[in-house]
Each structure stands twice: as C-alpha cells, then as structure tokens.
N, C-alpha and C positions, 0 to 999 in steps of 0.2 A: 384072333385067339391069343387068351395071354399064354406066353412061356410057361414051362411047370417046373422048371431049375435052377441053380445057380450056375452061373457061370464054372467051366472046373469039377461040377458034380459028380457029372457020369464019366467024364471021361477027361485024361491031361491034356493039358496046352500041347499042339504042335510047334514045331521049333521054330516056325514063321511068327507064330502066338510068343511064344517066349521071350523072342528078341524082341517084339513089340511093347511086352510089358518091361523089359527089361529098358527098355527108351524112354518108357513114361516115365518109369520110377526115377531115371536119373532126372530128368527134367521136372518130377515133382519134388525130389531132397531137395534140390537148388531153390526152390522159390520157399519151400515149407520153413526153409531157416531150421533154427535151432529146435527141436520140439520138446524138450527135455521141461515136465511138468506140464503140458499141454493138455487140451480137451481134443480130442482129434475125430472127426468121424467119416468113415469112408462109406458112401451110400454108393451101390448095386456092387460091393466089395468081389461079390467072388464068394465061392463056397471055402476056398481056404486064406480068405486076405490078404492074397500074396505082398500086395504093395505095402498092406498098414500093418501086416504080420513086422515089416521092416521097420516098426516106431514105438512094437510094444514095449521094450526094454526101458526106452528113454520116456514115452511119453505118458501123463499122466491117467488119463484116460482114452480107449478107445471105445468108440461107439458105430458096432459093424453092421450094415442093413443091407438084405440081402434077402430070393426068395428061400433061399438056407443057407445057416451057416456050421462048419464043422463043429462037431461035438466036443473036439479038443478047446476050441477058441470060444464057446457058449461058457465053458466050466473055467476060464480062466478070469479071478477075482478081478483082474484088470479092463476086462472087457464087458460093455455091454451089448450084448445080439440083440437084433430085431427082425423077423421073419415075418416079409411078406410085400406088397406091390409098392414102387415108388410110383407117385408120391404121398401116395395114403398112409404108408406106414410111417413116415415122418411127426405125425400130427401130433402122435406123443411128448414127442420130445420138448420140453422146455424154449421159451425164446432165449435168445442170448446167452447159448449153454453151450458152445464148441467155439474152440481159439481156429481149428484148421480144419477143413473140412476137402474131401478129395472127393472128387466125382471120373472115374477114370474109362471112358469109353463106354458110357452107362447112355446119357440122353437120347441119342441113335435110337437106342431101344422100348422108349418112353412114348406112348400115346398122348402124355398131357407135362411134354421139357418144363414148359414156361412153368406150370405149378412144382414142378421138382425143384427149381433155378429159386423161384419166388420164396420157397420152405430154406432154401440156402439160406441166402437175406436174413430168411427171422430168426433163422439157430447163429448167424454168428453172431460173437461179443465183440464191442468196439474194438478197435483195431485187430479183427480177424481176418482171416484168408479164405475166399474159397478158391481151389484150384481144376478147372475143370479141361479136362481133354475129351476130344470129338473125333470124328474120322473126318476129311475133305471131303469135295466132291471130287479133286484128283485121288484121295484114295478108295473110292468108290470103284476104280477101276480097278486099280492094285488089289482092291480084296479081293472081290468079285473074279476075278483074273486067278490067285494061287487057291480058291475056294472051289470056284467051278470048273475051272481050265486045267489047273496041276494038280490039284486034290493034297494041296499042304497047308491049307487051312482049313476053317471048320465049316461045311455049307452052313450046317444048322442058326450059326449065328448071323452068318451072312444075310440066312433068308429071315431074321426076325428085326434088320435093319426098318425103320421107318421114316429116318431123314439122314441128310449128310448135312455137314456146317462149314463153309469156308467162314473167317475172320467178319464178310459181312452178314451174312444168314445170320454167327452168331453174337453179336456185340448189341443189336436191337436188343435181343431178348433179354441179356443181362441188364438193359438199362430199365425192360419193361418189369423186369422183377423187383427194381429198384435199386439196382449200382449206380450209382451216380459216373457220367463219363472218367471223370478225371480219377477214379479208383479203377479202371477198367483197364487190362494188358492184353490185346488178343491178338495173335499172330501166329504165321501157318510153322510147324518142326514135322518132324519125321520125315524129311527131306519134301516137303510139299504136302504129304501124305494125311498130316493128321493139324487139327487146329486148336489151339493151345488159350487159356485165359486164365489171366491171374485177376481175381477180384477181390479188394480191400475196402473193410466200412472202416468210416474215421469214428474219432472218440464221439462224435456229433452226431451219424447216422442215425436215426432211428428205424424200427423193422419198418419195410416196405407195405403203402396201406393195404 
C-alpha cells in the first residue's frame, strides 16, 4: 500500500526524529556549498521542508516534492510544490533544471529507488549535486529498536521502510542511474547509523540514457 502523507503531516517529529534531521541538515549545508541564487530541489521534502525551509532565503529557487506540502510554502513566490508519489511526480520537471538536489531519508521509502536516483541524473545541470542520505542496515536496528522497543520514534514510518543501504547496496545504484564512479562520495555518518552520497555531474555528463 502507498502511504497517504507527508512526512510531519499529521503529526511533529519526536525528539529522536529531530536530532536525526538536525544531523542531516548539518552534513547536507557542508556539501551543498554556497546556495545563494541556486535551483535547489528537495524530493519527498516533508510536509513543512524543514531542511530546504533552511535555503529559502539565499537560494534562488526551490522546488519541493512531496505527497503534500504546507499551504504556507505552496503560496510562497519562491517555491515551487509538487504533490504526489516519487518518482512519477518528477516527470514534470525540466531536464537540467536544478543546481542542488536533496533527497533526505526518502529512498527507504520508494518502491522503484533506481527511477527516483535515475530522474536525479536528468534534473541536474552540469556541475550539479545531488545529495542523498539513507538509513544503514546498522541503523535498521537503532530505528526499529526506539520505534518498537521505546516508543520514541515513529512506528508508522518505520513500518513503511522497504530497503536499508549501506555504502555498498548503495553506490551500484547511483552508477546504474548514471553517476559516473569518479563523481560518486558515499560513506556511512550518523555514527554508522545512516549512509551518506554526494553525487556530482561534470560540465561533460550528459542525462543518464
């Protein structure tokens, strides 16, 4: 069954959630660089974008996808929302139309990664970023564990996991979408916990066939 929410909808982050995003965000500012005039777009963002909420100011455009997203951040002239299932709802968008692209604990949740990963590829512009974070298969226990064991995180999301990614599960896939190795960063943060990739097209890339 597909999910009927976004992320955040119904209900706030638990404080286990909180400090998890609050990990990502710092380890996505560090790679995202400067974003000041950027195309940025953050796919399965969350119902209030908490991470790309952090780049509206500076960055040029945002482009938030998501199965919804808040009413305040649809009405904002800087933002464009798109409402509904990754990676279908991608299809819209323009090739070579986003400088930064964040995917932040989204895949997990994805019946068909490799076509989300692959729509990466064709939205970014030569020397673009995508940045994506995953859970491990060491954090598979740690969710699982404060979800169903301690009740400080969220079952619901837990139970709508579909795969976990260590550094090898996912560095294949980024190449099968078309990142060439040698643009490819991927290594385990969140103390083991979560798996981390920074993926770069050069001026030369062309989208993935």
């Amino acid at each position: 069954m597909s999910r009927q929410g976004s992320y955040g909808q119904t209900r706030q982050p638990t404080l286990v959630d909180r400090f998890g995003i609050w990990l990502s965000a710092r380890r996505i500012r560090a790679y995202a660089g400067n974003p000041s005039g950027k195309r940025i777009g953050d796919f399965g963002c969350g119902h209030d974008a908490r991470i790309a909420r952090s780049f509206l100011t500076s960055a040029d455009h945002l482009v938030l996808v998501d199965l919804s997203v808040s009413p305040e951040l649809k009405e904002n002239p800087k933002v464009t929302a798109i409402e509904g299932e990754l990676p279908d709802a991608l299809r819209t968008l323009p090739d070579a139309s986003l400088d930064i692209i964040l995917c932040n604990s989204v895949l997990e949740h994805l019946w068909a990664p490799l076509d989300a990963v692959t729509a990466f590829h064709r939205l970014l512009t030569p020397d673009g970023v995508a940045l994506i974070n995953v859970p491990s298969w060491r954090g598979k226990w740690f969710l699982e564990f404060a979800a169903f064991k301690l009740k400080v995180s969220t079952i619901e999301e837990m139970d709508d996991h579909k795969a976990y990614y260590d550094p090898r599960d996912l560095w294949p896939m980024l190449v099968e979408a078309g990142f060439k190795p040698s643009k490819i960063t991927c290594f385990r943060h969140k103390f083991g916990l979560n798996t981390f990739a920074v993926c770069r097209l050069g001026p030369d890339d062309g989208a993935a066939p």
